[in-house]
VOFI-21589 format. One record per residue (C-alpha): x, y, z. Coordinates in steps of 0.001 Angstrom, whole numbers, plus 500000, padded with zeros to 6 digits. Layout:
BEGIN
XYZ/...
END
This chain:
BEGIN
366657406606576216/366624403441578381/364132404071581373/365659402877584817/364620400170586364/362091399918589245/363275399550592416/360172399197594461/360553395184595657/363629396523596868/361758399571598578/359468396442600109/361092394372601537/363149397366603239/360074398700604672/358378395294605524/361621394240607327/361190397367609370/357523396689610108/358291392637611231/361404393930613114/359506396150614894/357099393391615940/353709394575614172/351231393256612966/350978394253609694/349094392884605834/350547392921602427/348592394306599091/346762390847598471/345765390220602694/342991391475604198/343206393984606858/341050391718609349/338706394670609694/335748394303607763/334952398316608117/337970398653606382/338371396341603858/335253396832602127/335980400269602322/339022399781599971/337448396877597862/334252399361597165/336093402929596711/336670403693593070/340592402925592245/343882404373591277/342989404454587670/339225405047588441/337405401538587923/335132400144589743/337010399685593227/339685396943594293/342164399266595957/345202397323597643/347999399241599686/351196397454599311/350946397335602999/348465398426605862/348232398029609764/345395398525612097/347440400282615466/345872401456618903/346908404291621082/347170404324624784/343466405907624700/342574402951622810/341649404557619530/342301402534616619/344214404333613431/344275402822609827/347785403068608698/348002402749604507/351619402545602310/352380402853599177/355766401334597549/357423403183594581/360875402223593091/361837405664591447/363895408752592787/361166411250591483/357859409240592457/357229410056596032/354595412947595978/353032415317593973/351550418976595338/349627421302593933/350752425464593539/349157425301597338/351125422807598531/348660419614598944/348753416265597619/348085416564594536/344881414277593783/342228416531591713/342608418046588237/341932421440587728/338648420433587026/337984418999590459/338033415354589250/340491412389590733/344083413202588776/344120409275588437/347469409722586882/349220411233589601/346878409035592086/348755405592589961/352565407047589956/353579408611593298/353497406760596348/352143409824598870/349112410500596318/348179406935596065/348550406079600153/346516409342600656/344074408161597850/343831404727599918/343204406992603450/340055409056601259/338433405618601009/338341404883604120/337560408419605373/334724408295602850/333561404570603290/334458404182607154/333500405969610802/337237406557610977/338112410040611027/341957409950612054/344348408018609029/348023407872608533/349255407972605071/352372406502603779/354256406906600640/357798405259600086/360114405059597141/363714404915596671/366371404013593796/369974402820593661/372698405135593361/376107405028590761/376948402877593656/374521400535593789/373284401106597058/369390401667597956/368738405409598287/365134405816600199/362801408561600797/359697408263603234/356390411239602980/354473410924606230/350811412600605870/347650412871608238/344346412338606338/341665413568608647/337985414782608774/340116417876610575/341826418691607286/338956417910605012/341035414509603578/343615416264601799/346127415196603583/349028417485606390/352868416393606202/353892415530609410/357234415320609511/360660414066607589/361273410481608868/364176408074607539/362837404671608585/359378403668609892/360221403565613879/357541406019614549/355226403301614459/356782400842616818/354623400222620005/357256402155622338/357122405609619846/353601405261618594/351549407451621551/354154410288620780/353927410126617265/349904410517617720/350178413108619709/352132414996617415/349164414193614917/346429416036617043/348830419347617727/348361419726614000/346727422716612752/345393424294609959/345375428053610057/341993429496609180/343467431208606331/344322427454604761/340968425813605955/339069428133604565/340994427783601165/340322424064601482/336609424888602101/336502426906598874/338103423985596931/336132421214598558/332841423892597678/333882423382594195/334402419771594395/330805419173595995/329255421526593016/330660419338590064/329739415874591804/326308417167592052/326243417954588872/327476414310587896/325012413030590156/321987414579589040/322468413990585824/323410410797585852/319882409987587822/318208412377585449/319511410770582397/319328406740583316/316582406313586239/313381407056584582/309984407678586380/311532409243589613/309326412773589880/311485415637591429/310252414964595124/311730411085594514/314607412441593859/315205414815596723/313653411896599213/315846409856597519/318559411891598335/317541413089602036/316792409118603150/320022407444601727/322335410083603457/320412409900606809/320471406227606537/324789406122606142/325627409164608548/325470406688611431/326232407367614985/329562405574616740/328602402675618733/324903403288618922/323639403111615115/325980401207612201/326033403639608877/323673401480606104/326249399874603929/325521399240600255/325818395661600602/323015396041603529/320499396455600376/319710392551598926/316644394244596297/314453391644598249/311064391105596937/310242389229600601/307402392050602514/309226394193605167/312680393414604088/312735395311600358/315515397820600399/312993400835601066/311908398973604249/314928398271605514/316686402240604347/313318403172606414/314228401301609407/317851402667609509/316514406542609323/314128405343612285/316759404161614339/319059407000613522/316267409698614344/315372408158617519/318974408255619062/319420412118617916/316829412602620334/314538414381617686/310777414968618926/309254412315617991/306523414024616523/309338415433613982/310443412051613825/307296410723612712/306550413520610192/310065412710608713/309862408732608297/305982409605606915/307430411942604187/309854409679603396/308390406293603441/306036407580600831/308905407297598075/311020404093599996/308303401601600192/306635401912596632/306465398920594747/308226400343591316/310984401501593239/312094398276594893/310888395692592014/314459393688591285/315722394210587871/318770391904586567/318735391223590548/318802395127591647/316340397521592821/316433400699591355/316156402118595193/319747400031595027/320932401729592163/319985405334593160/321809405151596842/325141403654595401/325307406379593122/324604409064596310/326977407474599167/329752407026596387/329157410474594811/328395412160598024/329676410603601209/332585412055601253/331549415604601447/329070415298604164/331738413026606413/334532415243606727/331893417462608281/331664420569605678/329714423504607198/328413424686604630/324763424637602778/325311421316601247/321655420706600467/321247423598599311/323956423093596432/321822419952596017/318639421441595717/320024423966593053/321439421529590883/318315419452590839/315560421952590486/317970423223587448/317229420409585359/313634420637585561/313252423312582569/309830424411583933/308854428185583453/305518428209585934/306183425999588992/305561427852591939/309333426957592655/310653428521589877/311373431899591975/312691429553594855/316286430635594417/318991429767596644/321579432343598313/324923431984598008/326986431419600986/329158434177601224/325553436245600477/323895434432603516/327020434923605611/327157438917604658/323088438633605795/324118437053609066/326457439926609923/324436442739608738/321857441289611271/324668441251614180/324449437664614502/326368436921617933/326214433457620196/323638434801622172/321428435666619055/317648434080618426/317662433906614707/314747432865612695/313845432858609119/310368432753607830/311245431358604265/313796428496605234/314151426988601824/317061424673602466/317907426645605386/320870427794604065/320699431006606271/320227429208609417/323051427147608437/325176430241607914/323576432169611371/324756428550612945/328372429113611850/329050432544612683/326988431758616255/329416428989616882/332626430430615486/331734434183617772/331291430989621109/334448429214620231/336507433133620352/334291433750623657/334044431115625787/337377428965626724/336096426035628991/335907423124626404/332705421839628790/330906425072628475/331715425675624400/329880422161624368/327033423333626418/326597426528624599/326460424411621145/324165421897622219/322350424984623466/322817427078619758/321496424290617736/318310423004619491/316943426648621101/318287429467619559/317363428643615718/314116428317613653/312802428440610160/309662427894608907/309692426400605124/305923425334603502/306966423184600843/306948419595601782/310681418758599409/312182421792600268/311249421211603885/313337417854604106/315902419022602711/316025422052605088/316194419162608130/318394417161606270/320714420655605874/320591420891609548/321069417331610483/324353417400608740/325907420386610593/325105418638613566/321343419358614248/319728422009614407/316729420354612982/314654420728616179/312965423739615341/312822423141611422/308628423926610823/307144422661607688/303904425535607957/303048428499606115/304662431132607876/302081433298607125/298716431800608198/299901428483610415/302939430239612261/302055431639615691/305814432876616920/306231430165619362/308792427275619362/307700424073616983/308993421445619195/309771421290622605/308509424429624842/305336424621622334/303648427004624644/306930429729624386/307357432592621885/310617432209620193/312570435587621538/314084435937617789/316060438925618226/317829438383614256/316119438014611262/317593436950607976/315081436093604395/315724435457600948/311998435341600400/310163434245597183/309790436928594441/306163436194593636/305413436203596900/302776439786597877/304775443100598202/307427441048596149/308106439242599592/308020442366601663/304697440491603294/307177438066605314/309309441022606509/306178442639608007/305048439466609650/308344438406611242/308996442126612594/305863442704613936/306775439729616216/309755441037617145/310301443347619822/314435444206619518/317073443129617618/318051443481613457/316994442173610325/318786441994607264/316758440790604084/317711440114600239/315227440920597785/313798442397594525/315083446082594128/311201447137592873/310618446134596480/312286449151597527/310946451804594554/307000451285594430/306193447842594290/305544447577597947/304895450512599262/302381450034601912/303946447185603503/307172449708603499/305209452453605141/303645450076608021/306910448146608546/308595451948609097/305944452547612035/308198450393614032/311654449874612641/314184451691611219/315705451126608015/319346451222608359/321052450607605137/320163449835601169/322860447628599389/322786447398596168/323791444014594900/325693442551591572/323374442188588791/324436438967588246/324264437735591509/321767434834590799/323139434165587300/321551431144585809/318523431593588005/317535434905588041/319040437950586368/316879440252588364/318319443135590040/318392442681593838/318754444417597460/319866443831600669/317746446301603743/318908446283606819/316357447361610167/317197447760613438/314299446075615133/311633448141617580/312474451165616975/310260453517614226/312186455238611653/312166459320612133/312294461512608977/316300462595609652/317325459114610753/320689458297608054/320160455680605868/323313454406604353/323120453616600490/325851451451599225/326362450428595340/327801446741596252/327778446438592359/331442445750592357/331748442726595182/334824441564593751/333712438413592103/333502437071588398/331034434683587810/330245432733584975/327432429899584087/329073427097582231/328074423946582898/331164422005582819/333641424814583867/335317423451587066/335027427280588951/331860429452588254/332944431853590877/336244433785590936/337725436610593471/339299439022591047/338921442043592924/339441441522596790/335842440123597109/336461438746601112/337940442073601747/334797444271600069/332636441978601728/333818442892605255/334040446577604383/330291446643603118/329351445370607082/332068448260608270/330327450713606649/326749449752607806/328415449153611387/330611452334611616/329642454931608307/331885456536606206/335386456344607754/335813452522607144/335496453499602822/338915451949601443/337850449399598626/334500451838597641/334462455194597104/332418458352597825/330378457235594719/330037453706595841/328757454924599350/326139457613600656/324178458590603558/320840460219602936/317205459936604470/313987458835603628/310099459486603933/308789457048606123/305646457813604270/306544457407600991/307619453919600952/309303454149597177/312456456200598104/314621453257599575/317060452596596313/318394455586596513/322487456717595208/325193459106595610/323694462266594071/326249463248591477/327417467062591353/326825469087588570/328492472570589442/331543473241588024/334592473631590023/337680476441589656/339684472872588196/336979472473586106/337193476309584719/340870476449584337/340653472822582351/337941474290579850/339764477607579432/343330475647579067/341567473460576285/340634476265574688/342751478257574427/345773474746573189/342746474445569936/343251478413569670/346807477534569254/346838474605567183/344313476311564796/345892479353564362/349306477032563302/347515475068561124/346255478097559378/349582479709558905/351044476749558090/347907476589555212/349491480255554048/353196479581553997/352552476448551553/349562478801549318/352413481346548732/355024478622547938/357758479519551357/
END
């Protein structure tokens, strides 16, 4: 079958007669933009068939608002009826395979896909946040005339870069200078629902997991003699150093790194420099600040690191493989526990069995966000955790403190206030491990900062309660406290949960930890830590909720803060062994996690039930839930489960009589049957 010809000159020089009737100013495939930003964005983003960069948009326009905010504008040609866009079973442009890599096929061959493709770059590359993506194609009908069809999408750090359909548009007029402000303020009354951005989330989530994985083990596998800590430096200083802030400090570009042998301008000095700058307009103490650059500069500045080979450092090599693996992620703004992810991946490779951080294990997101609600986590809330790791619970406590202000408070000036507020006072965590520490400010740099109170002590001998930076001489009034603490850790970790409540006055706690913590492996720290609050609830959580890590069975307790637990006080015990998910541990599957079973929904419920008690049961049953008490003096009784009945019931009775008497039947059938064949009838 012949295949039809290819209309798209055609398709171009219809659209760029449009663009020069309309009087603007606009740059074919092989022109530069005339913005450097921008066109070394495209020329360094990986390309349509995934090579080393190059990208060229058959056409592309730089255009200002009345606000005077610029907005990259990038089209695609295509000169066939069925090549305009591709979307996914959700809807979206259609630009990652099932296994959350580029589709580079559908990326190459329709027009929206490769314009949106084009508007990733420069979201990824670029301090522009707001891009217009064009796709065009067209073909000529049985009567030779040109039959066109135009997709209009908004690629935005609002929509996590996959791209909203504006509108259905039949020529390109929305871009003339007279229609333009309209057409942009259409752009910003777009919305996603929650319901869809959190469904992008989830698939960005999944995204970020398998680049990490590429990352890491590409860095693993080809730079030798980078120890662990290198590694997560590595990581920490080349993202601080191309975050940027607009108009104050320029993002470190790739080509900003020379792998200079000359003394104070070798790539680690100048990567150091750039993280100074940046830390010193965030307004971080500069104590902090110092403590930061020190950690860091120990890794940057060493000689084997920035020694040239074939005319590149290996510093060089290590942060092109992190901004063009990474940036993306941590530019559209995820809130999520991004280092953490990172830290996981790369403490997985190790293979050692006696570290100290092998029981270091990180909680899950939805886990620390189920944590954060147990402990009624609010906007007004002072939430502190005492084991920070990568401070993926504070990141989580930040969310849900933020997201409760946003419902609350409806002056735009105040919900700023408030945030400001949230991030640098009501938040701490205390982490001792120097790696795990930077990546814990790092964490909280990238939702924004809430680095300021970020403490690299032992929480247990150096930590005296009060703020870290700042008012110094002030408790912090932590009225929340969330802990995923270390396993090998005294009382199995129970020694931190002491320690923070006893400086505590009011509030809750919710904690995650080894189930033995619970039945006898802690028991004194149980009885003391009863004197003055009041165990609430006992979860029981999937066995497999740390699979790959840890198979150990686990438990969330839950304390309302202040208050000592009495002998009849109701403890509700819920079997959470059912939360709804599948999980698997394959290395190169795309998804690891699955909601087969209503997991979002049996997540809420299990806070219902420890909020309200037994009349918000739908997903669980009366087996899955129980409320019982405990000895505040016995200290093992806290894993406790629906006590199963043993009595028989009248049901019961009538069943057992009912089956005996049907084998009473069938027997005595069988055993005429047996006679009437003996006798020959």
């Amino acid at each position: 079958m012949k295949t039809k010809r290819s209309e798209e000159v055609r398709i171009a020089e219809l659209c760029n007669g449009w663009l020069k009737e309309y009087g603007l100013d606009y740059k074919l495939e092989q022109e530069p933009i005339g913005n450097d930003e921008i066109d070394k964005a495209l020329e360094d983003y990986f390309s349509k068939s995934g090579g080393a960069g190059g990208n060229r948009p058959d056409a592309k326009l730089l255009l200002r608002d009345k606000n005077s905010d610029y907005y990259p504008i990038l089209i695609e040609y295509k000169g066939h009826k069925d090549k305009l866009v591709k979307l996914d079973a959700d809807g979206h442009v259609e630009n990652k395979t099932a296994k959350n890599e580029p589709h580079f096929s559908n990326i190459k061959s329709y027009a929206v896909n490769g314009a949106v493709h084009y508007a990733n770059a420069i979201l990824h590359h670029t301090n522009y946040s707001d891009i217009i993506a064009i796709g065009v194609t067209g073909y000529l009908d049985d009567n030779g005339k040109l039959v066109h069809s135009i997709g209009v999408y908004y690629v935005s750090k609002s929509n996590l870069g996959v791209g909203q359909k504006v509108d259905d548009y039949t020529d390109l007029s929305f871009l003339k200078k007279s229609n333009f402000d309209a057409f942009i303020e259409k752009l910003k009354s777009m919305k996603l629902t929650q319901e869809e951005l959190d469904k992008l989330k989830e698939k960005r989530d999944q995204e970020i997991n398998a680049s990490l994985v590429k990352l890491n083990n590409e860095i693993f596998q080809t730079e030798k003699g980078l120890r662990e800590e290198d590694r997560v430096y590595l990581v920490a200083a080349s993202i601080i150093a191309t975050i940027g802030i607009p108009g104050e400090v320029a993002p470190l570009e790739k080509s900003d790194l020379k792998s200079s042998t000359e003394d104070g301008n070798r790539d680690g000095d100048i990567i150091v420099r750039k993280i100074t700058a940046f830390l010193k307009k965030k307004h971080i103490p500069k104590e902090k600040q110092e403590l930061i650059v020190r950690t860091l500069e120990n890794t940057l500045t060493t000689d084997r690191i920035n020694k040239p080979e074939n005319g590149e450092s290996q510093l060089k090599r290590v942060f092109v493989k992190i901004v063009d693996d990474l940036g993306i992620y941590y530019k559209i703004g995820l809130t999520t526990d991004f280092t953490g992810k990172l830290f996981n991946e790369m403490y997985s490779w190790l293979g050692f069995t006696q570290d100290k951080l092998n029981d270091v294990v990180l909680t899950p997101s939805y886990v620390a966000t189920l944590l954060v609600r147990l402990a009624r986590v609010n906007m007004d809330s002072y939430v502190w955790d005492f084991t920070a790791g990568s401070a993926g619970l504070l990141v989580a406590a930040m969310n849900e403190m933020l997201s409760d202000a946003k419902r609350k408070i409806k002056s735009p000036d105040e919900f700023i206030k408030k945030s400001a507020k949230i991030k640098a006072t009501q938040l701490l965590g205390v982490e001792i491990l120097p790696s795990i520490y930077m990546l814990a400010v790092l964490n909280m740099i990238l939702m924004g900062d809430g680095s300021s109170n970020i403490l690299n002590e032992d929480s247990l001998k150096d930590f005296n309660g009060n703020y870290g930076f700042g008012e110094t001489d002030h408790k912090f009034p932590a009225d929340a406290f969330v802990l995923n603490p270390p396993y090998s850790a005294s009382g199995k970790g129970m020694v931190f949960v002491e320690r923070a409540l006893s400086m505590m006055s009011k509030g809750y706690a919710a904690i995650i930890i080894l189930s033995s913590a619970g039945s006898g492996e802690a028991v004194d720290y149980n009885r003391r830590i009863l004197k003055h609050n009041t165990l609430l609830a006992s979860i029981k959580m999937p066995g497999d909720l740390f699979i790959g890590k840890s198979s150990a069975q686990t438990r969330i307790y839950v304390f309302r803060v202040g208050e000592a637990h009495h002998k009849d006080s109701v403890v509700r015990f819920i079997d959470f062994s059912n939360d709804g998910y599948t999980r698997t541990n394959r290395k190169k599957a795309a998804i690891n996690l699955r909601d087969t079973d209503h997991a979002k929904e049996r997540y809420q419920e299990v806070v219902d039930l420890v909020y309200f008690g037994k009349k918000k049961l739908h997903y669980f049953t009366e087996q899955d839930y129980y409320e019982g008490a405990i000895d505040p003096e016995n200290g093992a009784d806290w894993n406790q489960s629906a006590p199963i009945d043993t009595r028989p019931t009248l049901d019961d009775f009538k069943k057992t009589v009912g089956d005996y008497l049907a084998w009473e039947v069938s027997t005595l059938l069988q055993h005429q049957n047996h006679e009437d064949n003996r006798l020959g009838k």
